[in-house]
N, C-alpha and C positions, 0 to 999 in steps of 0.2 A: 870736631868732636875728638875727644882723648879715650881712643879703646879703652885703655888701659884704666882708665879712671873712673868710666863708663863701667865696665865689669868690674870693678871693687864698688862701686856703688851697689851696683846689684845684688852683690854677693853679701854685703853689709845689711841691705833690706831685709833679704833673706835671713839669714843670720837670727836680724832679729824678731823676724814674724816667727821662724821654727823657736826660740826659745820661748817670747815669751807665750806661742802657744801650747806649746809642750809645760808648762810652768801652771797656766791657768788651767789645764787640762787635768793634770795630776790635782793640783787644788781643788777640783770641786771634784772630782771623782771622789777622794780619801772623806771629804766631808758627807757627800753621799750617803758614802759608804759607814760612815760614823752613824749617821743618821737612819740609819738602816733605811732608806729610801732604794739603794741599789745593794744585791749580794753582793757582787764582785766577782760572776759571772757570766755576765752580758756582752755583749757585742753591741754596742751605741753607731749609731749610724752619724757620721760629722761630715758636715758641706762647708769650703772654706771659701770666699769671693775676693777675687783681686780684681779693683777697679785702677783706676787711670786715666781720668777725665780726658786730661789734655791729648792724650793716645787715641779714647774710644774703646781703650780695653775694660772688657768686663768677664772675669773667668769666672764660670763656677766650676769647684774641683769637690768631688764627693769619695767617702771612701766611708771603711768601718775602722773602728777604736774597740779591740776586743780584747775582756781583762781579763780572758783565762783561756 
């Protein structure tokens, strides 16, 4: 195994789950929020799941998304 290739992979995964969740995050908030569905107020509870069949791994990671 190649450390070094090994962690730019990861960091590339990464990468790309924080954008494009931060991307679809914004998106439907604003629309939401267009829709008067949500003030733009709140504090959203979000639980994100990373699996990894061939691992075993299965995380769940929770947190809050607070828009004021």
């Amino acid at each position: 195994m190649n450390e070094e290739t090994f962690n730019a992979s990861i960091r590339q995964f990464l990468k790309t789950v924080g954008i494009t969740s931060q991307r679809e995050i914004e998106k439907t908030v604003w629309s939401q929020i267009e829709k008067k569905q949500l003030k733009g107020n709140e504090t959203l509870p979000a639980t994100m799941r990373l699996e990894i069949p061939a691992l075993g791994v299965n995380l769940t990671i929770t947190g809050d998304i607070t828009l004021e």
